[in-house]
N, C-alpha and C positions, 0 to 999 in steps of 0.2 A: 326857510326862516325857523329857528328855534321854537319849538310849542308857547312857552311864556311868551315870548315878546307876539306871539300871532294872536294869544290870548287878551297881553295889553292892549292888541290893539281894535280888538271888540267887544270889552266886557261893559264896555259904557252902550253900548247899544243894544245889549241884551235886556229886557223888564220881565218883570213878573207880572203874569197875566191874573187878575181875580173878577170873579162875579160874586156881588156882591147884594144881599138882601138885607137893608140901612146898612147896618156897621157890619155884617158876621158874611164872611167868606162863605158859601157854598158851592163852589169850584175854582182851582187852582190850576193853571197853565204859564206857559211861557211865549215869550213873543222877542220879533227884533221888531227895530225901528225903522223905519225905509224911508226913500224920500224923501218929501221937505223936513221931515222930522217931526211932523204931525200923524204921522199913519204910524201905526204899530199891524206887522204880518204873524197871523197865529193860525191855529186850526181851526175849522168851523166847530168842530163838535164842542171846544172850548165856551164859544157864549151859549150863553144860558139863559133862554125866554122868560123875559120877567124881571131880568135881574139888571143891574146896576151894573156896564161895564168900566173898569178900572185896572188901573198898573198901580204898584209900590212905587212912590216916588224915589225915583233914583238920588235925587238930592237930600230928602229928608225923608228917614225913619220912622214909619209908623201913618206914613203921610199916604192917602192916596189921589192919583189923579184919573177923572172923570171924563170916558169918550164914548162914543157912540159906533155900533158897528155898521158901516156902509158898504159891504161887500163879505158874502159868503157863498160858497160853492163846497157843496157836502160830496159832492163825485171825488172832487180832489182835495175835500179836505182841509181848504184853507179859509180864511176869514181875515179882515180887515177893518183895525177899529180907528175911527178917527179923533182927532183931538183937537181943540182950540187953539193952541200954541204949543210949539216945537216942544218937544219933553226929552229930544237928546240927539245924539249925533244918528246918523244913516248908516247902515251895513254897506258893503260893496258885494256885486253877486258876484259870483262865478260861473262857468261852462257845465252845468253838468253831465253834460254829452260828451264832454272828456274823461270822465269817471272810469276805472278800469277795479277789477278786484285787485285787490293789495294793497290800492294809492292811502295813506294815511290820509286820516282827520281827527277832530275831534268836533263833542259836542259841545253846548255851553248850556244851562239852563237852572231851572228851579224844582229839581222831584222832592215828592214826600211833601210840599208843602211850605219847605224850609224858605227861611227867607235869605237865602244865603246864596251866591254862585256855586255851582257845580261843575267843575271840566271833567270832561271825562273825555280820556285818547281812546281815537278807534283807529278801525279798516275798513275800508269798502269791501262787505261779502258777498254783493252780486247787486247787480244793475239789471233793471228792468225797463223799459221805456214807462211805467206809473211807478216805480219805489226803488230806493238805492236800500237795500240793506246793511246793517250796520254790524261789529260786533260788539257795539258798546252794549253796557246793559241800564238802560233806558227805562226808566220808574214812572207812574202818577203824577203829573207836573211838569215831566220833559214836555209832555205834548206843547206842539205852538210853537218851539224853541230852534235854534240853527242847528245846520249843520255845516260845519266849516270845514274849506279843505284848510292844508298844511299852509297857503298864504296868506290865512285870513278871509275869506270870499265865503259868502255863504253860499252851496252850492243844494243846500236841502230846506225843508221844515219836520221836523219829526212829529211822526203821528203816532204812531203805533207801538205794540211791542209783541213779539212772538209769545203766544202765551196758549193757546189752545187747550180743553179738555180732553179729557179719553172719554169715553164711550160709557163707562161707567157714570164718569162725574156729572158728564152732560143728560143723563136719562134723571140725577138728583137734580140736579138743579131744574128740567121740565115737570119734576113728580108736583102733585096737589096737596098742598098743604090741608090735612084734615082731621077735624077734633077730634075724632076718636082718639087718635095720637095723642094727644096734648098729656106732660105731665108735669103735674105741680104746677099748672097754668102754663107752661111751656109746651111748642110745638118744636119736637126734634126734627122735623123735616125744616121748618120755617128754618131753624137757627142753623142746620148746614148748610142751608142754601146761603144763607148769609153768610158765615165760614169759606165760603168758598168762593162767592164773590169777590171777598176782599181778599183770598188768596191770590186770585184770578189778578184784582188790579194791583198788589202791591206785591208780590213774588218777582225777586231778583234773578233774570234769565239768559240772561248774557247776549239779547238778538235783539233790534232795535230794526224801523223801519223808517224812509223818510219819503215827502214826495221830492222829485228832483225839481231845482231852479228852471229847468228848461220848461217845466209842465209850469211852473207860475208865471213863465214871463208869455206864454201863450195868451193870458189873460189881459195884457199890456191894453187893452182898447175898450175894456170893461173898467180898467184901473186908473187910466189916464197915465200920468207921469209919474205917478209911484212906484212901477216897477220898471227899473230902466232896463 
């Protein structure tokens, strides 16, 4: 099946994941819908204690809708928010025990924060029995989001993304920030470290990670009927 028409026919079940404190976003992810169409599948590390979980209304702009997370598992990384009424169509899974390196896919999602869909075409770069790796390059907001093979089937969730320090940057980023340092009331340790966190999350790196279908549906007896 050609990429567009496999993309038409799951972009209605892709949302945007927010946590939210009243009105203002303080963290951004991606999710599908599964199921009766009340459950949305994301990452655990996505919710955020304390906060308001919500999706963009797919129907309306600027609108959000308000669920509660009934299912997290931080080993694998995935998480479960539920909802009152159906908020849109179900994904279909796929095998991912049939995954080879090479097989195309792509992903679909929300990085950077955008409110906007994102496809990005990949390839499977290697298969693990815990992560398919990917060669898309997978941002901020991917987390939560599918990964599709080439028929439309979600055969992933993406969590991750290859990003690692050197040995250098990881001894700044443990250093103690301390006033001696400080100038003009700024701490130059304080603000590399920060420099480099957000290097760290929002540096474009071409390696993506996901957990395979086959690890979520392991869960089928924690989840009930949501994960077929």
């Amino acid at each position: 099946m050609p990429l567009t028409q496999s993309y038409q026919k799951v972009k209605n079940s892709v949302v945007q994941v927010l946590a939210l404190n009243g009105a203002n976003p303080v963290s951004f992810g991606s999710g599908t819908i599964i199921g009766d169409g009340r459950h949305v599948l994301t990452c655990a590390h996505c919710i955020v204690a304390g906060a308001r979980m919500s999706i963009a209304d797919p129907n309306q702009a600027g609108r959000a809708l308000y669920g509660a997370p009934v299912f997290s598992d931080h080993n694998l990384d995935i998480a479960l928010i539920e909802f009152p009424n159906p908020v849109g169509p179900a994904v279909a899974f796929g095998d991912s025990t049939t995954c080879a390196t090479g097989n195309g896919a792509f992903v679909v999602g929300y990085p950077m924060g955008i409110n906007e869909q994102v496809l990005l075409s990949a390839h499977i770069a290697s298969v693990t029995p815990t992560h398919l790796r990917i060669d898309a390059s997978v941002n901020h907001g991917n987390s939560g989001g599918p990964l599709f093979n080439l028929a439309g089937e979600q055969i992933g969730v993406v969590n991750a993304k290859h990003g690692s320090l050197s040995a250098f940057l990881t001894q700044v980023m443990n250093a103690r920030p301390g006033a001696q340092v400080v100038v003009d009331g700024i701490d130059p340790v304080h603000t590399i470290q920060a420099l480099i966190a957000e290097m760290q999350k929002n540096l474009n790196l071409g390696i993506g990670y996901a957990v395979p279908s086959a690890s979520i549906k392991q869960l089928h007896a924690a989840l009930g009927a949501s994960i077929p």
